[in-house]
PyMOL Python script that loads the backbone (N, CA, C, O; Angstrom):
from pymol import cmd

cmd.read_pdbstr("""\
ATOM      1  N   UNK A   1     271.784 179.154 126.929  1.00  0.00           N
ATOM      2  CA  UNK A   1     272.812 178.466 127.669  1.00  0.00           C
ATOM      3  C   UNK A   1     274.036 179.371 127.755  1.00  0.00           C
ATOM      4  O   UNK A   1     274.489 180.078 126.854  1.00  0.00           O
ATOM      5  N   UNK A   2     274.333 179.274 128.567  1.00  0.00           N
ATOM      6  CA  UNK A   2     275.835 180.367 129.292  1.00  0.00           C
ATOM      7  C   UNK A   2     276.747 179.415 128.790  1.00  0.00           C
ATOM      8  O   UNK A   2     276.635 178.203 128.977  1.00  0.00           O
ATOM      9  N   UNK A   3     277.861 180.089 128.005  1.00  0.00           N
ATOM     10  CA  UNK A   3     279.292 179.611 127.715  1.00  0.00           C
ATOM     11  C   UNK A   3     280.134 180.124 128.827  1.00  0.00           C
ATOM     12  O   UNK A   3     280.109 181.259 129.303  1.00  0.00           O
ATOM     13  N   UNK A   4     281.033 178.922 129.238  1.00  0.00           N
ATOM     14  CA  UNK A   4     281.794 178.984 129.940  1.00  0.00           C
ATOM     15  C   UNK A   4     283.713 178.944 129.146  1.00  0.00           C
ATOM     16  O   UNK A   4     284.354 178.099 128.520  1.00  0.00           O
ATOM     17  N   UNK A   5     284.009 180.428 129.671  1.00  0.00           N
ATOM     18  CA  UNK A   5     285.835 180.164 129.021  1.00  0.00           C
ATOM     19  C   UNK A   5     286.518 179.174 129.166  1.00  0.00           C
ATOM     20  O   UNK A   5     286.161 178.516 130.143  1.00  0.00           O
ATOM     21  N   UNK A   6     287.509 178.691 128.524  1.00  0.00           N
ATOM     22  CA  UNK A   6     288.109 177.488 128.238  1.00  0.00           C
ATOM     23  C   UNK A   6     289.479 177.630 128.795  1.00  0.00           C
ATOM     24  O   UNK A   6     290.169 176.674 129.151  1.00  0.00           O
ATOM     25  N   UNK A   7     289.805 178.777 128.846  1.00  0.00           N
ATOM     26  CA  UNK A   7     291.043 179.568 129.739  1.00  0.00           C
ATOM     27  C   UNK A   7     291.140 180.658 129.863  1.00  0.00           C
ATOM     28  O   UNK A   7     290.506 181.376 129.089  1.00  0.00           O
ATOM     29  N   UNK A   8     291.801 181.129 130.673  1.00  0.00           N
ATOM     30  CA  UNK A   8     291.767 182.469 131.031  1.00  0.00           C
ATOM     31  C   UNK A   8     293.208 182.402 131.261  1.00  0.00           C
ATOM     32  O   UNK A   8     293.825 181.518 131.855  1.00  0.00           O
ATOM     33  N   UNK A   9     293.929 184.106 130.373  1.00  0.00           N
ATOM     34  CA  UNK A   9     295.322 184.451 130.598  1.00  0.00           C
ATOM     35  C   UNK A   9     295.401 185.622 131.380  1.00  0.00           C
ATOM     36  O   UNK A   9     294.471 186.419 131.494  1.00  0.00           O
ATOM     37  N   UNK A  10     296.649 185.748 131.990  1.00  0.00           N
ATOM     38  CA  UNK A  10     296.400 186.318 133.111  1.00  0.00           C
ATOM     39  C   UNK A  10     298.189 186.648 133.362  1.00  0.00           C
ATOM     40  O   UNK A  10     299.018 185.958 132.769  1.00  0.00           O
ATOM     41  N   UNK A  11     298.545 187.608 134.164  1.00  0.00           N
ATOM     42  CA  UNK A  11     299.582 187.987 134.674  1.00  0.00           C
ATOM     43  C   UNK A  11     299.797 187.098 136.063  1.00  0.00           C
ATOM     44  O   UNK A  11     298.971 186.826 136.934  1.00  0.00           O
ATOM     45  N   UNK A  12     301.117 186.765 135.965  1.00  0.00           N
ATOM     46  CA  UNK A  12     301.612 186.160 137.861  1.00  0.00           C
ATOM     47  C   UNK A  12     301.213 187.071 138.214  1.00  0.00           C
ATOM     48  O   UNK A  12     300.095 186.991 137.704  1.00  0.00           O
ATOM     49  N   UNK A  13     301.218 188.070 138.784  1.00  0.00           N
ATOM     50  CA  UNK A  13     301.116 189.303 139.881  1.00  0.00           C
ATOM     51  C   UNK A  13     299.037 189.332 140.028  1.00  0.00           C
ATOM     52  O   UNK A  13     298.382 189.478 141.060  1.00  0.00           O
ATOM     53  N   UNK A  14     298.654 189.186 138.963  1.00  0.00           N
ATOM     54  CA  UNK A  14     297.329 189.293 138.777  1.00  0.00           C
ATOM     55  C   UNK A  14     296.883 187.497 139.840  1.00  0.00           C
ATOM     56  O   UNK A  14     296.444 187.211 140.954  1.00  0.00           O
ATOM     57  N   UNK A  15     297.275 186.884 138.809  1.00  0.00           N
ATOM     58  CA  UNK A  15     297.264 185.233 139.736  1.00  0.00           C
ATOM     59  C   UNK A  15     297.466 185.034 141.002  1.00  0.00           C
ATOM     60  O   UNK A  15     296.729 184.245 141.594  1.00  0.00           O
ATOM     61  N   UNK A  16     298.572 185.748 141.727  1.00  0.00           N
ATOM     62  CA  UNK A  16     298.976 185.656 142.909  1.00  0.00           C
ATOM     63  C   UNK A  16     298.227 186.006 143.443  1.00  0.00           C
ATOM     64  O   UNK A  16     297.994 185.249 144.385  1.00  0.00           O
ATOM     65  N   UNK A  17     297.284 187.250 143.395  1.00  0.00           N
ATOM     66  CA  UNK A  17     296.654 187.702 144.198  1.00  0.00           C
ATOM     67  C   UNK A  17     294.768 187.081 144.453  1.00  0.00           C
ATOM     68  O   UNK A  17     293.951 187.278 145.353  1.00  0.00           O
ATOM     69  N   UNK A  18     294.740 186.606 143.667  1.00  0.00           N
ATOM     70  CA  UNK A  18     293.448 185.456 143.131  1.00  0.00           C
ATOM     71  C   UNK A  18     294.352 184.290 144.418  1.00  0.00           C
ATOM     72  O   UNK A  18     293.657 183.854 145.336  1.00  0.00           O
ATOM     73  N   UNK A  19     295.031 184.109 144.390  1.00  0.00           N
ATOM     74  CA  UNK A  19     295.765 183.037 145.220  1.00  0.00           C
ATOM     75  C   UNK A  19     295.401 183.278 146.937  1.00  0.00           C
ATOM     76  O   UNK A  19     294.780 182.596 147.753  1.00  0.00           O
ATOM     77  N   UNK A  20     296.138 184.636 147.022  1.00  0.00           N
ATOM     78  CA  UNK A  20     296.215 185.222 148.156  1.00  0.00           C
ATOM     79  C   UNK A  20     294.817 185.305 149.158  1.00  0.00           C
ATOM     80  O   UNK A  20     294.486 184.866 150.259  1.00  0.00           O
ATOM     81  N   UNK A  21     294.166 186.211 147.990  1.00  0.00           N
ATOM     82  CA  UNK A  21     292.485 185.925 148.565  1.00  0.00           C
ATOM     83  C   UNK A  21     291.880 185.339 148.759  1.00  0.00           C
ATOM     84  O   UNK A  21     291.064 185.699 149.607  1.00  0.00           O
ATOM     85  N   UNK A  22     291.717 183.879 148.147  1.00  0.00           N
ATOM     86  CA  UNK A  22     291.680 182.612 148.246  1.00  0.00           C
ATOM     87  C   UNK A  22     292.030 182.183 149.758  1.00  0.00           C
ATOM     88  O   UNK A  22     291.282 181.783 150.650  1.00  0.00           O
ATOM     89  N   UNK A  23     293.026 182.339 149.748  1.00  0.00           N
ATOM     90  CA  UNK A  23     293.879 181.529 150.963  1.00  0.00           C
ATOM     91  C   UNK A  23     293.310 182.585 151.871  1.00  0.00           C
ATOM     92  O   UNK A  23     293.455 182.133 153.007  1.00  0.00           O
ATOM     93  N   UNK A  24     292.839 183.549 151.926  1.00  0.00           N
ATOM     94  CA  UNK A  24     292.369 184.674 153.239  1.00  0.00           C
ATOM     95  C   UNK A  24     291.141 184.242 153.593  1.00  0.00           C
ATOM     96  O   UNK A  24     290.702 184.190 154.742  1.00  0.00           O
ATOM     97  N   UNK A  25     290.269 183.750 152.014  1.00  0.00           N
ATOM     98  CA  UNK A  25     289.150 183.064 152.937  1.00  0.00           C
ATOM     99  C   UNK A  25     288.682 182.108 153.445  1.00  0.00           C
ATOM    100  O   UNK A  25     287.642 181.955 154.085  1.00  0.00           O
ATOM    101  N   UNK A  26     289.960 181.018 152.976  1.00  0.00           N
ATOM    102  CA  UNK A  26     289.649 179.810 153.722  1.00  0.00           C
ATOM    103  C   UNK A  26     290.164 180.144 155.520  1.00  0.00           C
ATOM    104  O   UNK A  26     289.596 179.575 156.453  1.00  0.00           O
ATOM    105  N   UNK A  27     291.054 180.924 155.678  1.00  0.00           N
ATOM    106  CA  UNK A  27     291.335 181.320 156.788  1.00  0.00           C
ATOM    107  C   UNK A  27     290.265 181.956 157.513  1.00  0.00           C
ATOM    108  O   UNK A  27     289.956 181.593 158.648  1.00  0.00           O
ATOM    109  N   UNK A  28     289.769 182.761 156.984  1.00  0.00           N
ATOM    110  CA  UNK A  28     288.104 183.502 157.712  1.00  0.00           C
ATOM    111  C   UNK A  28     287.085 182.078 158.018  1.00  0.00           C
ATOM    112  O   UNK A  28     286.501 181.870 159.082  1.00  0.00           O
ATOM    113  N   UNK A  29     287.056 181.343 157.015  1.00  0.00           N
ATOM    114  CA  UNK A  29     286.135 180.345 157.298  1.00  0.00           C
ATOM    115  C   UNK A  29     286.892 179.123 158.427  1.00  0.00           C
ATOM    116  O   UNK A  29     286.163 178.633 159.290  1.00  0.00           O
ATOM    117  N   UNK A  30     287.867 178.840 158.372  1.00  0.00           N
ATOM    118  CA  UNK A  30     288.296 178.683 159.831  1.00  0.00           C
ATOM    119  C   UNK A  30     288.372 178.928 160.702  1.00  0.00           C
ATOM    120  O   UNK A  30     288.556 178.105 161.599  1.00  0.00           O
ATOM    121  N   UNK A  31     288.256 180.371 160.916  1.00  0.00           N
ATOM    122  CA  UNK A  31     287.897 181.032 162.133  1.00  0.00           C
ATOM    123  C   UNK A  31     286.269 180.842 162.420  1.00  0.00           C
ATOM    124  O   UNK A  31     285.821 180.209 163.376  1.00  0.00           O
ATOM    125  N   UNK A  32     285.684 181.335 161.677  1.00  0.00           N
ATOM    126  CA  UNK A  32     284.431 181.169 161.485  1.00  0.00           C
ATOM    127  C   UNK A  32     283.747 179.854 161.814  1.00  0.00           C
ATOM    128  O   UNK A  32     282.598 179.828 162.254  1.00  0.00           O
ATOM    129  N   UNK A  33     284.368 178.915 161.625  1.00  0.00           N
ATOM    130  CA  UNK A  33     283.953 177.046 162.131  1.00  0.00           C
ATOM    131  C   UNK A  33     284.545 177.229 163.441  1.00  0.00           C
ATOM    132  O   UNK A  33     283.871 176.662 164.302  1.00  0.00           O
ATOM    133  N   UNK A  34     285.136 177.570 163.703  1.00  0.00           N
ATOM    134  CA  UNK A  34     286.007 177.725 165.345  1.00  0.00           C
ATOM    135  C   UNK A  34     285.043 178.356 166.061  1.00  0.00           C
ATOM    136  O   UNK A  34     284.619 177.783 167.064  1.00  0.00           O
ATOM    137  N   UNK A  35     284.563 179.523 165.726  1.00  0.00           N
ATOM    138  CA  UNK A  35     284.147 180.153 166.858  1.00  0.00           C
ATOM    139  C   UNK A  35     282.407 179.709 166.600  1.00  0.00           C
ATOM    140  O   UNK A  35     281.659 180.107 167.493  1.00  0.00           O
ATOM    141  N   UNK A  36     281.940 179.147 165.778  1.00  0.00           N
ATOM    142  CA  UNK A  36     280.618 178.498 165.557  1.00  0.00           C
ATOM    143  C   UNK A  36     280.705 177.130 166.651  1.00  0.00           C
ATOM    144  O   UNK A  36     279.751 177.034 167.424  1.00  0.00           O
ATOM    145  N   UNK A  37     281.910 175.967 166.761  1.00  0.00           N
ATOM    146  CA  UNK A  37     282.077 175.269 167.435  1.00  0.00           C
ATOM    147  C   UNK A  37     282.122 175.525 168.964  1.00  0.00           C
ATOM    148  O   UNK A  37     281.761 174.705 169.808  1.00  0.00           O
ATOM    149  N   UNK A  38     282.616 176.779 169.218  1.00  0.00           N
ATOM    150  CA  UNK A  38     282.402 177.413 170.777  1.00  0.00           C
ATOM    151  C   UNK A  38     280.993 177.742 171.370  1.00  0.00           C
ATOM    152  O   UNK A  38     280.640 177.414 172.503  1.00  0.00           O
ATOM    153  N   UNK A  39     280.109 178.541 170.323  1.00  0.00           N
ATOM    154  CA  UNK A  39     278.860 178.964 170.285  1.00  0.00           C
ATOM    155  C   UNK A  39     278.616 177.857 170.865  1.00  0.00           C
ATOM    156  O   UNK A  39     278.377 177.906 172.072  1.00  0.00           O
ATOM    157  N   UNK A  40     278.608 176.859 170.338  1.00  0.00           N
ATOM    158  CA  UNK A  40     277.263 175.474 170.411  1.00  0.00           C
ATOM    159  C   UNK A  40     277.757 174.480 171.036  1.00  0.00           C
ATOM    160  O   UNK A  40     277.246 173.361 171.075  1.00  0.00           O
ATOM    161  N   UNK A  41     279.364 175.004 171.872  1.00  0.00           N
ATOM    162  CA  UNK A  41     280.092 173.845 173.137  1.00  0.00           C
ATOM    163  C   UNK A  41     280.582 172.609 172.670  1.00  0.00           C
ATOM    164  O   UNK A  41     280.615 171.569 173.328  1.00  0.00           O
ATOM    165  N   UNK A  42     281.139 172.835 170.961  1.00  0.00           N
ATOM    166  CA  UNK A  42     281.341 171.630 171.073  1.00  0.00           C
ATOM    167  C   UNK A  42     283.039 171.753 170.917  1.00  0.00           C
ATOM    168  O   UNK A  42     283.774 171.739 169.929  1.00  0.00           O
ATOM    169  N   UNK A  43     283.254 171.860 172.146  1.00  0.00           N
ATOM    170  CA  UNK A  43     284.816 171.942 172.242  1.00  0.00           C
ATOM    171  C   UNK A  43     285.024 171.333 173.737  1.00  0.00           C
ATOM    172  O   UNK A  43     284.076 171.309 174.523  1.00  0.00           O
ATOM    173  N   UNK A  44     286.088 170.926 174.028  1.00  0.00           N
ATOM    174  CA  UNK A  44     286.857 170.583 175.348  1.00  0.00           C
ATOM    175  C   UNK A  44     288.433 170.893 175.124  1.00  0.00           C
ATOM    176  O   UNK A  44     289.149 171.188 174.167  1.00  0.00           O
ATOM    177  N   UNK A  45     288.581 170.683 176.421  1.00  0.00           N
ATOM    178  CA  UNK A  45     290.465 171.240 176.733  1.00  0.00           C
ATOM    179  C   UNK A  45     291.400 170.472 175.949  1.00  0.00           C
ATOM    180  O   UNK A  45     291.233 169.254 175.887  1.00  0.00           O
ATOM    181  N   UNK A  46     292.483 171.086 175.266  1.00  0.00           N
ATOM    182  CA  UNK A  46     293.599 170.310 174.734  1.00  0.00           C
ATOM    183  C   UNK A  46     294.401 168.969 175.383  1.00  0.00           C
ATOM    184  O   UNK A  46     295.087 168.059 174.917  1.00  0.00           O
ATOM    185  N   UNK A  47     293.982 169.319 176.560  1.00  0.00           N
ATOM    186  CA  UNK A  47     294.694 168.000 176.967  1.00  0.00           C
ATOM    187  C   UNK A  47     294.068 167.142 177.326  1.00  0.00           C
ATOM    188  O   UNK A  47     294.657 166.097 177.604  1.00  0.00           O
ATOM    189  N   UNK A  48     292.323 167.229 177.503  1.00  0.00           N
ATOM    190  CA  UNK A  48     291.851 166.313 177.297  1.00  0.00           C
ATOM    191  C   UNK A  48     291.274 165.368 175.597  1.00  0.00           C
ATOM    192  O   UNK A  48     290.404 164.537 175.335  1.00  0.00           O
ATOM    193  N   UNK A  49     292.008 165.873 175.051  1.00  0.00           N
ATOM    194  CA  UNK A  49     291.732 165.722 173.269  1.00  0.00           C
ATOM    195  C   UNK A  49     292.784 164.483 173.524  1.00  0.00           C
ATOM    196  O   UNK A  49     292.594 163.268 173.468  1.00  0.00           O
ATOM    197  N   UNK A  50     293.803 165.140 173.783  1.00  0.00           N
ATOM    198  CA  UNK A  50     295.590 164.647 173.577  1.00  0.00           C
ATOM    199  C   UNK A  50     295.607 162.843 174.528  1.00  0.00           C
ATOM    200  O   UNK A  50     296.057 161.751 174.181  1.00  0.00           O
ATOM    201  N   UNK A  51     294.945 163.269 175.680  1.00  0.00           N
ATOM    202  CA  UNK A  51     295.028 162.318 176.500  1.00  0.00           C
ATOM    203  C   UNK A  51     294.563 161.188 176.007  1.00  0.00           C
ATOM    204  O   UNK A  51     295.029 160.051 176.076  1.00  0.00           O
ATOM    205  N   UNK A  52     293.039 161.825 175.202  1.00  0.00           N
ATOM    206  CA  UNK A  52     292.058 160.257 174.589  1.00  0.00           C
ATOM    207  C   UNK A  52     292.860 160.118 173.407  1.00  0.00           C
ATOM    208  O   UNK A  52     292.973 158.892 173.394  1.00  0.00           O
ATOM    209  N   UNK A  53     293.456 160.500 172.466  1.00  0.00           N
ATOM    210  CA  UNK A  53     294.204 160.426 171.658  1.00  0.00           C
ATOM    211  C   UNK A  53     294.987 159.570 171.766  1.00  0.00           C
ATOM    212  O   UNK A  53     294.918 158.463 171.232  1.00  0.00           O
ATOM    213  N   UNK A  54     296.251 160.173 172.818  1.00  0.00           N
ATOM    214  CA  UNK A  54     297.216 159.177 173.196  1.00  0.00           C
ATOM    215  C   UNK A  54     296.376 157.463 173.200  1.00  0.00           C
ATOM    216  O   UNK A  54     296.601 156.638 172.315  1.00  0.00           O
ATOM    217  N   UNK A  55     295.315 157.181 174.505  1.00  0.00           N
ATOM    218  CA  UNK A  55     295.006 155.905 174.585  1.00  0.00           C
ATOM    219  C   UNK A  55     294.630 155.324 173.877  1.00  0.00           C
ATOM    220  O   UNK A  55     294.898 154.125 173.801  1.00  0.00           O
ATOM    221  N   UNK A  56     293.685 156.081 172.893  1.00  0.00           N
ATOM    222  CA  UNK A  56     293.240 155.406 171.451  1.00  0.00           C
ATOM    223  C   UNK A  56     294.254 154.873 171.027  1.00  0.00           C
ATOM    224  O   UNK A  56     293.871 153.811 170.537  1.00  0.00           O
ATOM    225  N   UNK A  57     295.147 154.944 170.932  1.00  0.00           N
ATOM    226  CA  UNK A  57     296.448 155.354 169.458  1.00  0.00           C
ATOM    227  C   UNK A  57     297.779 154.377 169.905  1.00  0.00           C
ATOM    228  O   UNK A  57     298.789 154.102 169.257  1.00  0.00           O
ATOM    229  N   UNK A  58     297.330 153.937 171.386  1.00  0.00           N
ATOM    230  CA  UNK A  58     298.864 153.241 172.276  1.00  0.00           C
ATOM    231  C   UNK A  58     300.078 154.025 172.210  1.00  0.00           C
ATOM    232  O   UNK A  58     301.203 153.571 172.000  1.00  0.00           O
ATOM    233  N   UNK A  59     299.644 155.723 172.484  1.00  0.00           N
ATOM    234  CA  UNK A  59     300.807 156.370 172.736  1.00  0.00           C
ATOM    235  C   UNK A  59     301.238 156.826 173.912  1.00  0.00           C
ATOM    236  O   UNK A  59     300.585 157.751 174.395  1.00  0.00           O
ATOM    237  N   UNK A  60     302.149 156.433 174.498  1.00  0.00           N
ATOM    238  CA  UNK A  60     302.890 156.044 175.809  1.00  0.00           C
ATOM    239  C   UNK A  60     304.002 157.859 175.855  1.00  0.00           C
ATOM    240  O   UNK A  60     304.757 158.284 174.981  1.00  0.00           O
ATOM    241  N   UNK A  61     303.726 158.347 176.894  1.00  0.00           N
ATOM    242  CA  UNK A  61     304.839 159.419 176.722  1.00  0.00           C
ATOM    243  C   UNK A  61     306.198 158.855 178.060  1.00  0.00           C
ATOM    244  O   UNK A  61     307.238 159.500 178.194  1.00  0.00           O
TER     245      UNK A  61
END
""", "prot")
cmd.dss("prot")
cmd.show_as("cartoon", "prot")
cmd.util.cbc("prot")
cmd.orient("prot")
């Protein structure tokens, strides 16, 4: 059985960057769902999003 650490110490500067990378790849994987959603058409125009939105929602401009 594999032991797992109970904590890990670490420098801010070291942390931050565990942070940083983090946050770079949830950004890649957003892109990545974006342009997977284009591939396979499942997208339409912003203002037709906004429009059904609005009526759903009883928002009156």
């Amino acid at each position: 059985m594999k032991e797992k650490a109970a904590a890990v110490v670490q420098d801010a500067k070291a942390y931050q960057r565990l942070l940083d990378i983090d946050a770079h790849a949830d950004v890649e994987e957003g892109i990545h769902q974006g342009l997977e959603a284009v591939r396979k058409g499942n997208v339409r125009p912003a203002r037709e999003f906004f429009a059904a939105f609005e009526a759903e929602h009883g928002i009156r401009r």
